[in-house]
DRENMARMAR-594219 format. One record per residue: x, y negated, z negated of N, C-alpha, C in turn; residue number from 1; residue in three letters. Coordinates in steps of 0.02 Angstrom, whole numbers. Last residue first. Layout:
<recs>
npx | npy | npz | capx | capy | capz | cpx | cpy | cpz | pos | code
X | Y | Z | X | Y | Z | X | Y | Z | NUM | ALA
...
</recs>
This chain:
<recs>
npx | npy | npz | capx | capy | capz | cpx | cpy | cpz | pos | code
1591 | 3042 | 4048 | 1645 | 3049 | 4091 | 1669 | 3030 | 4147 | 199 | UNK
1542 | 2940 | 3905 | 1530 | 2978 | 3979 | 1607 | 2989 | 4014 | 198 | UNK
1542 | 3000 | 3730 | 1532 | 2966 | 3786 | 1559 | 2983 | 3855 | 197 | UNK
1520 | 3122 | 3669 | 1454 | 3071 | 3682 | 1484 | 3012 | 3713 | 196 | UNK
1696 | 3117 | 3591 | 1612 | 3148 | 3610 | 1561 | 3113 | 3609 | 195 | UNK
1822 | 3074 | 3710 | 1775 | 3067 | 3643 | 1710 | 3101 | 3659 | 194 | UNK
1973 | 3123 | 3801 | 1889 | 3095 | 3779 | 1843 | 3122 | 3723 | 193 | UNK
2109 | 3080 | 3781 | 2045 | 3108 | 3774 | 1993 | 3112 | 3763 | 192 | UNK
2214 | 2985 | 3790 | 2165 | 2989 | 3868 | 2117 | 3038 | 3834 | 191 | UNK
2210 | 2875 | 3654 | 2219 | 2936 | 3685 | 2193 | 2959 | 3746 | 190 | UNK
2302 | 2731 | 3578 | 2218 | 2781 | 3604 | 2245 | 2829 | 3667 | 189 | UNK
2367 | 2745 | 3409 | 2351 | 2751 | 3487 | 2313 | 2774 | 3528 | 188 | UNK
2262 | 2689 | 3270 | 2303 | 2730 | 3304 | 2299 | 2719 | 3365 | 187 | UNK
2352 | 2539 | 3200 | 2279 | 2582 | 3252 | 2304 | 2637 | 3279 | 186 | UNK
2419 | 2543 | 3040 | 2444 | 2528 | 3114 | 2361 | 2578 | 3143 | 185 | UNK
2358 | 2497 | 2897 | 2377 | 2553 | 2940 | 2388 | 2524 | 3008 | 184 | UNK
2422 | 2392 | 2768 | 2374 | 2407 | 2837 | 2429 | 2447 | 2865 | 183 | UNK
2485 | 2365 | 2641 | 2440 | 2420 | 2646 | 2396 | 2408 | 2722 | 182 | UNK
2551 | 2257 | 2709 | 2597 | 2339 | 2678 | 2525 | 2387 | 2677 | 181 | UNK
2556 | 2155 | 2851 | 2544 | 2188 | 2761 | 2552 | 2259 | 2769 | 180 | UNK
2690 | 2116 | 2938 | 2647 | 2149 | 2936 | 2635 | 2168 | 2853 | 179 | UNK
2771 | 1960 | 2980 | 2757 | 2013 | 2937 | 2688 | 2045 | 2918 | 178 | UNK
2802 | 1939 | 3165 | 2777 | 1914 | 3092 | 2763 | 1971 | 3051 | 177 | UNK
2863 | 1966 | 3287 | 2906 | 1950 | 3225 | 2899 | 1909 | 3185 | 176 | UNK
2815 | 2054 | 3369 | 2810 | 1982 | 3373 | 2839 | 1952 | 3320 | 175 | UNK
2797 | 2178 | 3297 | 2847 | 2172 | 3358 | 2825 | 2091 | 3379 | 174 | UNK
2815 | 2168 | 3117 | 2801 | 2172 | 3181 | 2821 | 2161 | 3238 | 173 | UNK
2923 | 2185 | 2996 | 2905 | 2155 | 3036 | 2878 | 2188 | 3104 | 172 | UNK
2866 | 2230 | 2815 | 2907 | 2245 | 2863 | 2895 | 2199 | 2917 | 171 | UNK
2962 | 2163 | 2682 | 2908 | 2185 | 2698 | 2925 | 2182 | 2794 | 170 | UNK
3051 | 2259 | 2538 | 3056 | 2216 | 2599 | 2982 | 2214 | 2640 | 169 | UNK
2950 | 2299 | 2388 | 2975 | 2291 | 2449 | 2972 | 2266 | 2498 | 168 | UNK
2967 | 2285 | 2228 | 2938 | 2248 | 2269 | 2976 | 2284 | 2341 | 167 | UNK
2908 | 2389 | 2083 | 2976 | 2389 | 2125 | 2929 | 2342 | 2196 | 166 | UNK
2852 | 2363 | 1938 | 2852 | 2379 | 1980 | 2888 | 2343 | 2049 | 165 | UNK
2941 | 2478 | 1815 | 2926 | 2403 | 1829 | 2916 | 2389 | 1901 | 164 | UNK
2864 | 2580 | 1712 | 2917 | 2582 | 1760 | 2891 | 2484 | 1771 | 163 | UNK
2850 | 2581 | 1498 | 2831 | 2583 | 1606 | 2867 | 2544 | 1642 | 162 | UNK
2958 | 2639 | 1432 | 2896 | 2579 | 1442 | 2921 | 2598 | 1500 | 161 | UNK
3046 | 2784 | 1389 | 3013 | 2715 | 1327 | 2961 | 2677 | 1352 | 160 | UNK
3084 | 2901 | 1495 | 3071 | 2806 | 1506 | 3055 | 2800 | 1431 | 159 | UNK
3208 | 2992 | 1386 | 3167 | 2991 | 1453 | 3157 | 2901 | 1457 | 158 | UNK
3230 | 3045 | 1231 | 3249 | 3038 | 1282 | 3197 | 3038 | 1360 | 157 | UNK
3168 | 2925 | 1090 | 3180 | 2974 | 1147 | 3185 | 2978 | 1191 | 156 | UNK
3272 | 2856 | 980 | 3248 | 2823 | 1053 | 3235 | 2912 | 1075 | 155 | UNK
3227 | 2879 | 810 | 3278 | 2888 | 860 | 3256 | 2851 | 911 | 154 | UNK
3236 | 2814 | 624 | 3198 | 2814 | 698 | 3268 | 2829 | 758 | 153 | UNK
3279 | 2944 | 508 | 3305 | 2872 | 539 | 3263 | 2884 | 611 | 152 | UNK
3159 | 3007 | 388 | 3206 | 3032 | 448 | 3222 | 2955 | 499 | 151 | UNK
3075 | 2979 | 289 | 3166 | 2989 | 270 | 3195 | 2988 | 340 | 150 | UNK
2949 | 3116 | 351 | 2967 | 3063 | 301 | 3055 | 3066 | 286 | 149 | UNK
2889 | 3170 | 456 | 2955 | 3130 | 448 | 2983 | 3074 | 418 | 148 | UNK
2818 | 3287 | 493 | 2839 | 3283 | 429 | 2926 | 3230 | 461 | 147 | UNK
2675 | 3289 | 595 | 2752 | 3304 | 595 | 2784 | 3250 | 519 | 146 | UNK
2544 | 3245 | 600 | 2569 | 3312 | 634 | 2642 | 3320 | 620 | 145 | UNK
2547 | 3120 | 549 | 2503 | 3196 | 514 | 2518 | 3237 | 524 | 144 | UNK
2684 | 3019 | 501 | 2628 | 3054 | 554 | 2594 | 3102 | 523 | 143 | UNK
2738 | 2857 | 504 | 2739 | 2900 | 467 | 2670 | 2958 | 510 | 142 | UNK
2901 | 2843 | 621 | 2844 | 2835 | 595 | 2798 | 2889 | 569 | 141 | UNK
3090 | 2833 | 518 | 3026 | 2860 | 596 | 2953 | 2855 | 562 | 140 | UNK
3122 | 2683 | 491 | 3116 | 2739 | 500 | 3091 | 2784 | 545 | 139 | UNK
3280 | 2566 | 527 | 3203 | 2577 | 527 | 3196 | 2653 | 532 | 138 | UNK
3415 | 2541 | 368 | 3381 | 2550 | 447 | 3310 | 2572 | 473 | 137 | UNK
3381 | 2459 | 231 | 3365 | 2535 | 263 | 3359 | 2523 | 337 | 136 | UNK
3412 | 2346 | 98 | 3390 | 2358 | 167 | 3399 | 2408 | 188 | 135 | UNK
3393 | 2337 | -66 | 3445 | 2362 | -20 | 3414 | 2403 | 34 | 134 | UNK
3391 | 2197 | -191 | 3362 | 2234 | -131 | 3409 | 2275 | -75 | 133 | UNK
3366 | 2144 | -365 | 3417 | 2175 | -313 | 3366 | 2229 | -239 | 132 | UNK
3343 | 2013 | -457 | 3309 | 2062 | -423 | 3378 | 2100 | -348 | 131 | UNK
3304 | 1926 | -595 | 3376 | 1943 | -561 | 3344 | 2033 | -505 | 130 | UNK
3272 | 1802 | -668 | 3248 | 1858 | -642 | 3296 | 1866 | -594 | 129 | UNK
3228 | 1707 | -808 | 3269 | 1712 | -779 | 3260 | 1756 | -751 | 128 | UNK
3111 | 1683 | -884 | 3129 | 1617 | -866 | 3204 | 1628 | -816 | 127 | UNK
2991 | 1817 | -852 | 3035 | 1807 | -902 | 3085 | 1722 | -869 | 126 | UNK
2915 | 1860 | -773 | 2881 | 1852 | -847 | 2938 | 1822 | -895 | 125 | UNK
2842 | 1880 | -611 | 2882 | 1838 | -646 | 2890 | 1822 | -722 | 124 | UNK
2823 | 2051 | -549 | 2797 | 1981 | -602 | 2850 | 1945 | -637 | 123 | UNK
2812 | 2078 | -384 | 2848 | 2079 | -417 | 2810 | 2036 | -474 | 122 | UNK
2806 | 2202 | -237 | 2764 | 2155 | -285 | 2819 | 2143 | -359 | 121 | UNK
2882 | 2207 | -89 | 2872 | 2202 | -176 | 2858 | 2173 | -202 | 120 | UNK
2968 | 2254 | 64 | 2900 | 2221 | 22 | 2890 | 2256 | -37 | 119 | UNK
3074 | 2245 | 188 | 3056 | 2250 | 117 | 3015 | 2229 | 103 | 118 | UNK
3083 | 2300 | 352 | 3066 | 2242 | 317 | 3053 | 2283 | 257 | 117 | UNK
3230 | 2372 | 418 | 3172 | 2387 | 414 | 3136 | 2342 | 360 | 116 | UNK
3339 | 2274 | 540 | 3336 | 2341 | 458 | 3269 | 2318 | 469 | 115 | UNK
3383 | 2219 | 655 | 3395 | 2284 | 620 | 3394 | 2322 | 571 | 114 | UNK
3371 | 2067 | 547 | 3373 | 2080 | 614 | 3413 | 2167 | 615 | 113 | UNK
3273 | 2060 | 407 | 3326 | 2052 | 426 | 3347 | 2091 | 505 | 112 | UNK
3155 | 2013 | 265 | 3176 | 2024 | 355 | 3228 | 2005 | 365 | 111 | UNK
3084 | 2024 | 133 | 3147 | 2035 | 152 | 3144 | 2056 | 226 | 110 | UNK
2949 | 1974 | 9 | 2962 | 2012 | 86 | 3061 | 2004 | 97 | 109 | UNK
2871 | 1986 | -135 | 2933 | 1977 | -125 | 2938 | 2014 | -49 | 108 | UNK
2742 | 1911 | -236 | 2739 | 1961 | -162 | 2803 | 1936 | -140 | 107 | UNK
2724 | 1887 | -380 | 2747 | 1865 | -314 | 2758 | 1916 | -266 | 106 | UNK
2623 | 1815 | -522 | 2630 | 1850 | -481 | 2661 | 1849 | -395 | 105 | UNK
2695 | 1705 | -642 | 2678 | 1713 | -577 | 2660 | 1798 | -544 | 104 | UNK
2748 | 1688 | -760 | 2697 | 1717 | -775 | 2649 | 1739 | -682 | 103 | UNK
2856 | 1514 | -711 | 2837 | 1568 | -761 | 2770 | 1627 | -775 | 102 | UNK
2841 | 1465 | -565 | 2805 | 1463 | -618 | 2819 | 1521 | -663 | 101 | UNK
2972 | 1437 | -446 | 2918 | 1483 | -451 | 2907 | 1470 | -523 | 100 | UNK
3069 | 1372 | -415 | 3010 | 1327 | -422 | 2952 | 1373 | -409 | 99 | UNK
3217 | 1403 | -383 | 3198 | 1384 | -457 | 3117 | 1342 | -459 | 98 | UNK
3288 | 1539 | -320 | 3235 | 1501 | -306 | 3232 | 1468 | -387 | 97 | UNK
3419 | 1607 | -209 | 3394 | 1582 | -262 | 3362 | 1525 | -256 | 96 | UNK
3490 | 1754 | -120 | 3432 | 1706 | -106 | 3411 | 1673 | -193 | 95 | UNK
3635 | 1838 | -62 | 3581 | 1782 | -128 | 3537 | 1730 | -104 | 94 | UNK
3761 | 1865 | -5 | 3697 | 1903 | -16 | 3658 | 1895 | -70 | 93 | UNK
3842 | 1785 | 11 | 3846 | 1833 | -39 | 3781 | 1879 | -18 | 92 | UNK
3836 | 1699 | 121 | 3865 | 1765 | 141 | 3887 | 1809 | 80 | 91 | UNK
3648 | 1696 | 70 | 3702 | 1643 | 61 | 3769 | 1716 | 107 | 90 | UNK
3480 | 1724 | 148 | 3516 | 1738 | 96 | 3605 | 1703 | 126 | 89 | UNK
3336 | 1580 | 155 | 3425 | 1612 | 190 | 3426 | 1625 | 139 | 88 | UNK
3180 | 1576 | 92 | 3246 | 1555 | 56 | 3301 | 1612 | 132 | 87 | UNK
3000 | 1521 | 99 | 3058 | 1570 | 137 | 3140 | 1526 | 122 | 86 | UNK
2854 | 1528 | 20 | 2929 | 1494 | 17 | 2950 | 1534 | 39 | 85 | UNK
2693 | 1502 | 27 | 2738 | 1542 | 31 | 2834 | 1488 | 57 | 84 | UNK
2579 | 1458 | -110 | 2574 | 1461 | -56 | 2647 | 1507 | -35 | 83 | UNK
2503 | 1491 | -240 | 2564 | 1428 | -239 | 2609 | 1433 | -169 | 82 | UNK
2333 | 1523 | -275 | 2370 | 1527 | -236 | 2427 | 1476 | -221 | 81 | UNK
2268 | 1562 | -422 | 2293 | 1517 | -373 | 2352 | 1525 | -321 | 80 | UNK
2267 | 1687 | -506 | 2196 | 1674 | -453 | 2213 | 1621 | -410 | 79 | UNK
2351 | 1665 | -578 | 2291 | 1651 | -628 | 2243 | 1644 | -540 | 78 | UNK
2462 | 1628 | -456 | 2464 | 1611 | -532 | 2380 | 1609 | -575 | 77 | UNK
2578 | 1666 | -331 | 2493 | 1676 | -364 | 2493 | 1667 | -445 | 76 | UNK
2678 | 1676 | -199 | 2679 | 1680 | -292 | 2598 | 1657 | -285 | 75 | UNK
2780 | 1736 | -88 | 2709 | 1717 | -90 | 2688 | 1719 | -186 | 74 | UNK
2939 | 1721 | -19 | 2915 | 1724 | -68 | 2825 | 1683 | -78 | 73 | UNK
3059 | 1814 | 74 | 2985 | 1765 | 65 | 2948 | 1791 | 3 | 72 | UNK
3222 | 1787 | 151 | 3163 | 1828 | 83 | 3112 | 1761 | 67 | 71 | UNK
3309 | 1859 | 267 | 3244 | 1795 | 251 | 3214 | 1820 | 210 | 70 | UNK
3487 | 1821 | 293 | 3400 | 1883 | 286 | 3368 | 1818 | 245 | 69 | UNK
3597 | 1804 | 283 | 3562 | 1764 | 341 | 3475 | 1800 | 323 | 68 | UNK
3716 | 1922 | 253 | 3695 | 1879 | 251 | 3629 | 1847 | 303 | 67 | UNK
3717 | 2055 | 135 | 3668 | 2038 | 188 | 3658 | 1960 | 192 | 66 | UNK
3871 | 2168 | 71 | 3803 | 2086 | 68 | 3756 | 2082 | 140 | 65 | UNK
3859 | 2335 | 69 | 3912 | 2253 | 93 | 3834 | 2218 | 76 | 64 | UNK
3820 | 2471 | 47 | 3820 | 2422 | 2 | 3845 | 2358 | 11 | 63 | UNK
3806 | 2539 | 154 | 3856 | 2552 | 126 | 3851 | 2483 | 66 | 62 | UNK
3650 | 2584 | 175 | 3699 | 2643 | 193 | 3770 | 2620 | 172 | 61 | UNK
3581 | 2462 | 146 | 3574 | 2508 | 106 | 3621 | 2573 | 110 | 60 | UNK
3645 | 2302 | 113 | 3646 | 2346 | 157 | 3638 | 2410 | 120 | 59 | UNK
3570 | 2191 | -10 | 3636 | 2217 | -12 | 3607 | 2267 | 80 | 58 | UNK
3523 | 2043 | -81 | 3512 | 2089 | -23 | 3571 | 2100 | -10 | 57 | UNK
3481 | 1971 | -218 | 3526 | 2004 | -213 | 3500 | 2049 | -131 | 56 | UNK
3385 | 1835 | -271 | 3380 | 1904 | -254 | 3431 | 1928 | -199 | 55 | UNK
3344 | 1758 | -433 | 3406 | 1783 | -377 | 3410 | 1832 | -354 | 54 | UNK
3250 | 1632 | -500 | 3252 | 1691 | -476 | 3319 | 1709 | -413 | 53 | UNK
3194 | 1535 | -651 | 3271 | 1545 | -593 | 3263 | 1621 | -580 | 52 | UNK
3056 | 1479 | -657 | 3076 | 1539 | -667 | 3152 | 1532 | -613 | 51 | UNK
2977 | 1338 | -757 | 3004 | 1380 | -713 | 3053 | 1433 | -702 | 50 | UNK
2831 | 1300 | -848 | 2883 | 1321 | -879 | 2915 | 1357 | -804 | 49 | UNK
2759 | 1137 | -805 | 2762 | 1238 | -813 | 2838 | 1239 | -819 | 48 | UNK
2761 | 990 | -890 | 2769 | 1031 | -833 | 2778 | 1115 | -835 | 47 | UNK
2612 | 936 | -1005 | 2673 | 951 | -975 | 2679 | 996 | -923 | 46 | UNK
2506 | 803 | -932 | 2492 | 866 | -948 | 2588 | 882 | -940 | 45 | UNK
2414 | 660 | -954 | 2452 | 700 | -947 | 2452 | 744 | -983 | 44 | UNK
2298 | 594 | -981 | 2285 | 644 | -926 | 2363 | 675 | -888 | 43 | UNK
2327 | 511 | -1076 | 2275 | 551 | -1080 | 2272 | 606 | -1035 | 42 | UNK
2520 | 467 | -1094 | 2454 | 444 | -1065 | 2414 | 518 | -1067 | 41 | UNK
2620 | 477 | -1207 | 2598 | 484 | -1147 | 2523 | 489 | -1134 | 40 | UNK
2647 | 491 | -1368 | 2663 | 474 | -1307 | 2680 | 468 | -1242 | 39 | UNK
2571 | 630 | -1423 | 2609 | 627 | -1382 | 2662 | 584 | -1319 | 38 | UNK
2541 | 515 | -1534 | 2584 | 592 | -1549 | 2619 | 623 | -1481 | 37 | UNK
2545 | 350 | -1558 | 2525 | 435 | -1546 | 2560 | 456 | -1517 | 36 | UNK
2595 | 234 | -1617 | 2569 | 288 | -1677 | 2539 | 357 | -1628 | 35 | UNK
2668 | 153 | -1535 | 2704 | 213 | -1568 | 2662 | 253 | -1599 | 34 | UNK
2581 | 94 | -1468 | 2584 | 165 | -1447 | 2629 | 194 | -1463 | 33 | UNK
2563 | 3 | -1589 | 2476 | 60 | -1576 | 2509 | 110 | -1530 | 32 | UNK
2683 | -62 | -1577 | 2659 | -13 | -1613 | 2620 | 21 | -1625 | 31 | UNK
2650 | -134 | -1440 | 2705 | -97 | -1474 | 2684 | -32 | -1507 | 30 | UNK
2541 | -215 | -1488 | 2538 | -163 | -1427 | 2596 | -106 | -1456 | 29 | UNK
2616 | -297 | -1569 | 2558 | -234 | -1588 | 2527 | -192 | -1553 | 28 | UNK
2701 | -367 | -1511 | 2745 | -316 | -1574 | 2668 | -276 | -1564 | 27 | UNK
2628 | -424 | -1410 | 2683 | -384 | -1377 | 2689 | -315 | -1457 | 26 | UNK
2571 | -502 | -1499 | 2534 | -480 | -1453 | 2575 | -406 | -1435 | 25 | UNK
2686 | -600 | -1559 | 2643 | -539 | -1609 | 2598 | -481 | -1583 | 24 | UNK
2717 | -664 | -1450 | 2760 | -597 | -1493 | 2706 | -556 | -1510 | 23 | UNK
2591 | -716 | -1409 | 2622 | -669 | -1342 | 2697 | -623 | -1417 | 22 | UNK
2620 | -818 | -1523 | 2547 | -780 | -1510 | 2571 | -718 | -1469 | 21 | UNK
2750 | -898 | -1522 | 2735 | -843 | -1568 | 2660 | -788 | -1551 | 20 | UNK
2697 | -962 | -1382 | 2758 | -903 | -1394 | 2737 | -851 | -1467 | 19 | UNK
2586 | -1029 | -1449 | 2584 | -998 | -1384 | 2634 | -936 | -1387 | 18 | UNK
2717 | -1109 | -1537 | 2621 | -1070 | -1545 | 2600 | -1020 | -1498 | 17 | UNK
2770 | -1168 | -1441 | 2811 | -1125 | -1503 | 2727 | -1088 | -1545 | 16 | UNK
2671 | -1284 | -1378 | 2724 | -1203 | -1342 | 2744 | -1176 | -1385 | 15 | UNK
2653 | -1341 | -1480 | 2573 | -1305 | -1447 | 2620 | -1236 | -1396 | 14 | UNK
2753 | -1412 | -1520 | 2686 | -1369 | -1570 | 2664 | -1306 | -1535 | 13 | UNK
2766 | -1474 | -1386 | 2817 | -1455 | -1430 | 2813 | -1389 | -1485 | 12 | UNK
2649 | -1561 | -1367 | 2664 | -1510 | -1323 | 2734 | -1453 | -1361 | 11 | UNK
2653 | -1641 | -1502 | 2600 | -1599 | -1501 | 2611 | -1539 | -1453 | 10 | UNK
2793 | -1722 | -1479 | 2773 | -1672 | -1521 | 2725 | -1609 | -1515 | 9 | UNK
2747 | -1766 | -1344 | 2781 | -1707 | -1346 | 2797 | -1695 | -1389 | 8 | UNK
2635 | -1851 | -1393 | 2624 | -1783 | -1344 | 2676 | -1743 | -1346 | 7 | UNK
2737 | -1939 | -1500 | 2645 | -1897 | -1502 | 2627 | -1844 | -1460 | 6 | UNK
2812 | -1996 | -1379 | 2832 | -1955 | -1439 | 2786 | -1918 | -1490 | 5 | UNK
2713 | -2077 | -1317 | 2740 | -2013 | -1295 | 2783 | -1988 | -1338 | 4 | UNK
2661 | -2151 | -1418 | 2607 | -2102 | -1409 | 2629 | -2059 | -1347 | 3 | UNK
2758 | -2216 | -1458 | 2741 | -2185 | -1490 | 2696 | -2133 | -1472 | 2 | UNK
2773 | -2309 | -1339 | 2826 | -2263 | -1353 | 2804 | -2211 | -1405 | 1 | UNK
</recs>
């Protein structure tokens, strides 16, 4: 009886030992990563600073909203390329982005079904950017010979694109299979006589 009241003293010891060891273990881990500065691991890095951008597409001949237009956004940061984001404008006429980088360079496009596409370079420098765009029906194209800069594209009058080509019935022969179109019928032969041969 004694020498199991001997072990589970000693087992008794030996776990409250064990435990205190795993505290003190735990408290000094603990505190080695309170003492740095940035708590966080070596090969972190904080996140970029991002830019809330809102771009306003208005109609350029009467100012109403533009809904449904597609503004693309190509951003460049230091030579890297942060590839291209296409945002719907809302039936306000708002396209908003919050995951362009502070300091970005962005190539701003605007397509919209009957207006003439927008393009602008734009720099992202400030943490808030508020950009207004106002679509233009398409113009006339720009030429050497004729001064038409400003002037709204027209349709001129006549065809635009080639004719389309027209199929016809095809015709029937007197046995009543269809004759091809480009064969000539033989001509009929004639009681007159030909030259060089006999009479």
């Amino acid at each position: 009886m004694n020498h199991v009241l001997n072990s589970s003293r000693f087992s008794f010891k030996m776990g409250w030992a064990a435990g205190l060891a795993i505290t003190l273990a735990m408290v000094s881990v603990a505190g080695a990563q309170t003492t740095r500065n940035d708590g966080h691991g070596r090969k972190w890095k904080p996140l970029p600073t991002l830019a809330h951008v809102v771009v306003t597409v208005t109609k350029g001949f009467d100012g109403k909203p533009m809904p449904s237009a597609a503004v693309v956004f190509h951003a460049t940061l230091n030579g890297r390329d942060d590839g291209n984001l296409e945002v719907k404008t809302n039936a306000d006429g708002k396209a908003t982005i919050d995951v362009i980088e502070v300091g970005s360079d962005v190539t701003l496009q605007v397509i919209a079904n009957g207006f003439s596409t927008y393009a602008q370079n734009v720099k992202i420098d400030t943490p808030t950017k508020l950009l207004e765009v106002k679509l233009l029906r398409p113009r006339e194209q720009v030429s050497v010979y004729e001064n038409n800069l400003g002037k709204a594209s027209e349709l001129k009058p006549g065809i635009q694109e080639p004719p389309h080509p027209v199929i016809q019935t095809p015709k029937v022969g007197p046995a009543g299979y269809a004759v091809p179109q480009d064969a000539t019928p033989a001509p009929p032969a004639t009681s007159a006589s030909q030259p060089g041969s006999p009479q």
